[in-house]
Residue, then its C-alpha position, 0 to 999 in steps of 0.5 A: x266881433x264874435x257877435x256878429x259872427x254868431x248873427x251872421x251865421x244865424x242869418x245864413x243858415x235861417x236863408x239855407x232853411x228858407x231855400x227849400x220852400x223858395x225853390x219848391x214853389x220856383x220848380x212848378x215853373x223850372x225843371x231842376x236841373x235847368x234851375x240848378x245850372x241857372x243859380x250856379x252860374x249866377x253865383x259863378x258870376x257873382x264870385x268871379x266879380x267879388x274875387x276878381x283879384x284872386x285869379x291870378x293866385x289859381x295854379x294848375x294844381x289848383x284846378x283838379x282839386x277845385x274839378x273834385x269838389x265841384x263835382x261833388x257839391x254838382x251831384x249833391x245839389x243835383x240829387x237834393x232839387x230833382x228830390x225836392x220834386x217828389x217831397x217836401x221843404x221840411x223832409x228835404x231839410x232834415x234828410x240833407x241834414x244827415x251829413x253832419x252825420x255822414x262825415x265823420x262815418x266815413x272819416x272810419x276810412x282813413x285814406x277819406x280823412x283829412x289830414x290831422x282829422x281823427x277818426x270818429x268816436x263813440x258819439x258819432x256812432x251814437x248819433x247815427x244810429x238816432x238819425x237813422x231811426x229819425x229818417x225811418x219815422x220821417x219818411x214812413x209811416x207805420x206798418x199798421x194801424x193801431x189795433x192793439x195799443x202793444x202790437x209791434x207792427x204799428x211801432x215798424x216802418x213801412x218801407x214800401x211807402x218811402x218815395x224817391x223823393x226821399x231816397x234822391x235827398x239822401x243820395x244828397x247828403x251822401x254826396x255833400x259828405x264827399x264834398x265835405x271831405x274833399x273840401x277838408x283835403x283841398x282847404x288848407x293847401x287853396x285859399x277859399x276865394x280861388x277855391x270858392x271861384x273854381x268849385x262853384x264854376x266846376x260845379x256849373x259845369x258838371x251841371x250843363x254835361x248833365x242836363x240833357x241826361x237828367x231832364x229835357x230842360x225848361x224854365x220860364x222867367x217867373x216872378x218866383x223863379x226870380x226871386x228863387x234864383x236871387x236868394x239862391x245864387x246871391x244869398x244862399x251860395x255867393x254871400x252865405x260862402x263868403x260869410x261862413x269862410x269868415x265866421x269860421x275864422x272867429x267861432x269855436x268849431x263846435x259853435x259854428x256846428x251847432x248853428x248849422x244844426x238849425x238849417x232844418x228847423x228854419x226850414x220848417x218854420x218857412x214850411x209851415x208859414x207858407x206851405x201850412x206844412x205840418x208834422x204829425x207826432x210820428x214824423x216830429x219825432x223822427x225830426x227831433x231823432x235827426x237833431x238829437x243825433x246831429x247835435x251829439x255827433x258835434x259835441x265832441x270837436x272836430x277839425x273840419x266842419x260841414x258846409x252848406x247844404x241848403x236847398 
């Protein structure tokens, strides 16, 4: 049993990091917005068959807290696809991968904390700061060309070369951290089927009131942007949250964590093999900074773990 749990999280998350590239190519064809409210829908439908025996069990407070956290997991998925516009598979990946980072930084605040959660350690501090480095030699390249092989400069970022591509995907991860967090504080009082329905269908709707802000909306029925939604909707949102509910249930908390941590490099993989995307020496440093320091966020337990992220 265990075995196929860890294979099947190692299947789910390889689809996360695909996601990235799938919906890249897709939104040469779709606005992202107009792509977004598309796939959540799907998956709204998906989850509405699949627990169709669950929506008697939705009481009326169960219906604020699903409202929370869709509106969190709205603005994450919002600000990583309009993102994906203006950077690339792989940054997008490794940038959202920060959450695992975000988490327990803001779980300082104990009012942000889900119950019985402790607060962060040393570790997390740690592995932020790693992070945060990464981002820097990620997303910005030296502030001068080598002239010296001692000079400073070429060691300092240049902040000025940092698009909003990268700044939206942050501003990502930022929101899949609150959705995590609100997920922590809901979960144990909902069941995942009706806390799965009524997130992912608040979360569509937040999606169809922010659309004429965000974009004039436009999206053609391409082969790609099919198959972007199918992969998107049936297998990264409606099958991947079914999967990981159970999955969890099995696996150490650390374990699963852990796998989660590959999301970025399977997003790479895809990268390279059909974009040829390549990493120079100074963003593969930064990516490994990014890994080292997810990876030693989540040595030490903890209570709740991150959900997807995918693109």
């Amino acid at each position: 049993m265990k075995l196929r749990a860890y294979l099947l999280m190692t299947f789910v998350v390889a689809v996360w990091g695909s996601t990235f590239v799938v919906i890249k190519g897709a939104l040469a064809d779709s606005t992202p917005a107009a792509f977004n409210l598309t796939r959540m829908t799907l998956a709204f439908l998906v989850l509405a068959v699949a627990y169709h025996r669950y929506w008697w069990s939705i009481r009326r407070w169960h219906i604020a807290a699903g409202a929370l956290v869709g509106l969190c997991l709205a603005a994450g998925y919002q600000f990583q696809t309009v993102g994906l516009v203006h950077t690339t598979p792989s940054k997008s990946a490794f940038i959202t991968g920060l959450v695992v980072v975000l988490v327990p930084l803001f779980s300082v605040m104990p009012w942000l904390r889900p119950p019985g959660a402790r607060p962060p350690r040393w570790n997390a501090f740690t592995g932020a700061a790693l992070a945060f480095l990464g981002i820097l030699l990620l997303t910005a390249p030296p502030a001068a060309q080598a002239t010296d092989p001692g000079q400073l400069a070429t060691l300092l970022p240049d902040l000025r070369s940092i698009n909003v591509g990268d700044l939206l995907t942050f501003g990502c991860s930022i929101a899949f951290a609150f959705h995590c967090l609100a997920l922590g504080h809901a979960s144990p009082r909902i069941a995942f089927q009706p806390l799965a329905l009524l997130q992912v269908g608040f979360c569509a709707i937040f999606m169809a009131l922010s659309l004429p802000i965000i974009e004039h909306p436009h999206l053609a029925w391409t082969p790609r942007v099919v198959i972007a939604l199918a992969v998107a909707a049936v297998l990264a949102t409606a099958a991947a949250f079914s999967i990981q509910s159970w999955a969890q249930s099995i696996l150490p908390t650390t374990h699963t964590a852990l796998i989660l941590t590959l999301e970025p490099v399977f997003a790479w993989i895809t990268s390279f093999l059909f974009l040829g995307e390549r990493l120079g020496l100074r963003p593969a440093i930064g990516a490994l900074l990014i890994l080292s320091g997810i990876a030693l966020t989540e040595l030490v337990p903890q209570l709740h773990v991150p959900t997807a992220h995918e693109g």
